[in-house]
C-alpha positions as CSV (number, residue, x, y, z in Angstrom):
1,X,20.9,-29.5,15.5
2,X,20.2,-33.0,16.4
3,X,21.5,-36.0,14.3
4,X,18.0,-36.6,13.1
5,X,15.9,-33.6,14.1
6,X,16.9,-30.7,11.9
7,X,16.6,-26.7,12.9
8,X,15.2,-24.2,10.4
9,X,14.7,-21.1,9.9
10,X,12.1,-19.9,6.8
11,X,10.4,-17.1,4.9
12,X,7.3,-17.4,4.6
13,X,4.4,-14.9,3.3
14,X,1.9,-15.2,5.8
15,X,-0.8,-13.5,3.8
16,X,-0.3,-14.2,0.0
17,X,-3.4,-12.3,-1.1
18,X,-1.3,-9.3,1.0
19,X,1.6,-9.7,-2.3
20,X,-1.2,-9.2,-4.8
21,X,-3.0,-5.8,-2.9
22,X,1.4,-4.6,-2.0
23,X,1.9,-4.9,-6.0
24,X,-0.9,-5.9,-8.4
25,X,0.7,-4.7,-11.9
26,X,4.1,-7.1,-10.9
27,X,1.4,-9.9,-10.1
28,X,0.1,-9.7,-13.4
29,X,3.1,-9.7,-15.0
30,X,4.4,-13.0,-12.9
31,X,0.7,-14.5,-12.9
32,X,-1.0,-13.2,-16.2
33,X,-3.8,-15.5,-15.8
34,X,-6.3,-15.4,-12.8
35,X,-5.6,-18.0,-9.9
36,X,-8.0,-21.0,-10.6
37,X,-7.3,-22.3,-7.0
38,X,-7.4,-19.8,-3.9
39,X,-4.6,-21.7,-2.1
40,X,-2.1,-21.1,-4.9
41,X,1.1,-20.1,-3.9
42,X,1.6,-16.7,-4.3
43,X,4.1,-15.7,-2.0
44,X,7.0,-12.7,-2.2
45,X,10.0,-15.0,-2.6
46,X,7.7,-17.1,-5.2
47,X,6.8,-13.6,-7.0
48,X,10.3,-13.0,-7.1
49,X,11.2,-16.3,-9.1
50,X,8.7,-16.2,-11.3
51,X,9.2,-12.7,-12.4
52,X,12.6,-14.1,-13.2
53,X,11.9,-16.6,-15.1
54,X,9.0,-14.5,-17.3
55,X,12.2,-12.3,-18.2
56,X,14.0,-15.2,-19.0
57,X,11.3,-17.0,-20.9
58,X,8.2,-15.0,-21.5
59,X,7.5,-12.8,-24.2
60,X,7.8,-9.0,-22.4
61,X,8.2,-6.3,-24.5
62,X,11.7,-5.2,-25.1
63,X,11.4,-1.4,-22.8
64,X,9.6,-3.6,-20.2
65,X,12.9,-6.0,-20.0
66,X,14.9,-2.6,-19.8
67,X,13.0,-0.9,-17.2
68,X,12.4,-3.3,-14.9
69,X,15.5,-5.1,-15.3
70,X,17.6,-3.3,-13.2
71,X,15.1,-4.1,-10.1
72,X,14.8,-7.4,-10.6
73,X,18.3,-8.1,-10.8
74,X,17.8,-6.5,-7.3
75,X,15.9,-8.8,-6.0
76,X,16.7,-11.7,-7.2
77,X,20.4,-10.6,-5.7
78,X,18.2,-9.8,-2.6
79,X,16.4,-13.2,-2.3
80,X,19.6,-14.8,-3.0
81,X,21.2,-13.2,0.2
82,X,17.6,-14.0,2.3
83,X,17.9,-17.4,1.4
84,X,21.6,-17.5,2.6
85,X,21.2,-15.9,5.6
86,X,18.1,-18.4,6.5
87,X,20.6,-21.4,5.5
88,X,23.1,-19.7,8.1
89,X,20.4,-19.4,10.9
90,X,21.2,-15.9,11.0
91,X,17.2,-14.3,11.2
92,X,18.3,-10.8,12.0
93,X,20.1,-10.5,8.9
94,X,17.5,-12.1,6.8
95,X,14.9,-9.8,8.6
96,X,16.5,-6.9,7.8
97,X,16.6,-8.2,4.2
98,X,13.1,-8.9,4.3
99,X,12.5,-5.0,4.5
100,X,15.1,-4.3,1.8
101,X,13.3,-6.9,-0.3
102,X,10.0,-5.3,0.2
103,X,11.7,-2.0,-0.8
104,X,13.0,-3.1,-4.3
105,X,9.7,-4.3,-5.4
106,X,7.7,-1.2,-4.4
107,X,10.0,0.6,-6.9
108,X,9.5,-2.5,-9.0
109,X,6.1,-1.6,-8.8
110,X,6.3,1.8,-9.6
111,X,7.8,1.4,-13.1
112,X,6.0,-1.9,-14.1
113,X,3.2,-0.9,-16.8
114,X,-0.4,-1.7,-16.7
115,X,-1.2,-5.2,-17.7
116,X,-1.6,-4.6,-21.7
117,X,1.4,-2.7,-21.7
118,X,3.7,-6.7,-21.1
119,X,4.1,-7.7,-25.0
């Protein structure tokens, strides 16, 4: 790294309409309104942080707190080590916690109810 010039290394969803088709009912939990603007960011690693702040903040129903809390704690314990490993310029690790990632939300995914089922 040069004095001035700065290396990085990043995450990026290439395709965030990809995030939305890979796990529509955990996009309408993070994003219960439609996207007004087709450039919105809707990346993985954004999903991830929003989902965790609608369990923080957001009025979910109580069994929907409980069963997918144990996954998201997952990820966001996931995301957390991605975002390390990119600070540490280490892209095989975060690479293969990209897959991992991917993994937890799929069974996310699996146990999130349909869209009414959130309050």
């Amino acid at each position: 790294m040069g004095r001035i010039l700065q290396i990085r290394v990043l995450a990026q969803t290439y395709r965030p309409r990809d995030v939305e088709r890979a796990w529509p009912r955990l996009c309408a939990l993070a994003w219960p309104e439609p996207l007004a603007r087709p450039d919105e960011i809707m990346g993985v690693l954004e999903l991830i942080s929003v989902l965790d702040d609608q369990f923080q903040f957001g009025p979910l129903a109580p069994e929907v707190k409980a069963d997918l809390g144990p996954g998201l704690r997952k990820t966001t314990g996931l995301k957390s080590e991605l975002e390390s490993a990119l600070a540490d310029r280490r892209p095989s690790l975060a690479d293969s916690l990209s897959y991992a990632l991917e993994e937890a939300l799929d069974a996310m995914e699996k146990l999130a109810p349909e869209p009414d089922k959130f309050l």
